[in-house]
C-alpha angles and dihedrals in degrees: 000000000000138000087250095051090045082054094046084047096047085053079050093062103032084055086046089062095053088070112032093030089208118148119275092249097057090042090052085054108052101040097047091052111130092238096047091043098056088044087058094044085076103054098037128034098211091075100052089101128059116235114257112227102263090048086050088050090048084056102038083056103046100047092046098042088046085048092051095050104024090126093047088048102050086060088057085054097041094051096059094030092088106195107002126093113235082240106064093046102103109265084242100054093036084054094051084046094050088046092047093052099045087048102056088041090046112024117057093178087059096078106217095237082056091058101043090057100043086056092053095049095055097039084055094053097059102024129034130277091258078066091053089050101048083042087052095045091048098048094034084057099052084037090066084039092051095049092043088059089061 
């Protein structure tokens, strides 16, 4: 499994909490379960590969640290986002956004460009390229903020 994949599964379970509203560690879980796991492998490449360790470490990191700061993390969204109410941006779109965030404010090994388009990839696999986009316009636009603070 790749960086990238470990990313794609992290916006999996940050999504996943929109909708069950359980608590990071019980998503992780779950999802993570060998048997669910292997049921979703056919359904989705991304999880035909286990996470290593350390890529279970990257996500163990992310959703709880998204979980921990979601609310944190949708002012940042709804900051850049000029005219549209957080609520109405898709809850994947808003989760790669959250990822993306938390990402470029907590991981220095992860470059921002590097999040940004990992964000887009993803949104654009499971959204539509109008999303990308929307997802590259937001996080291009806290990444110049980001690097004019310095």
């Amino acid at each position: 499994m790749t960086r990238g994949n470990a990313r794609e599964l992290a916006v999996h379970l940050i999504y996943a909490r929109e909708f069950t509203g359980d608590e990071p560690e019980m998503v992780i879980a779950t999802r993570l379960q060998k048997e669910y796991y292997s049921q979703l492998s056919q359904e989705n490449p991304v999880y035909e590969d286990r996470p290593s360790h350390a890529q279970r470490a990257y996500i163990d990191n992310v959703v709880m640290g998204v979980a921990n700061r979601v609310d944190e993390l949708n002012d940042i969204i709804g900051k850049y986002s000029i005219d549209w109410d957080v609520a109405r941006i898709s809850k994947l779109a808003r989760a790669v956004m959250q990822l993306a965030i938390f990402e470029m404010q907590n991981l220095p090994d992860v470059p921002t460009g590097v999040a940004i388009s990992e964000a887009v990839r993803i949104v654009k696999l499971y959204d539509t390229e109008e999303a990308g986009a929307f997802v590259n316009g937001i996080l291009g636009s806290y990444a110049r903020n980001l690097t004019s603070e310095v």
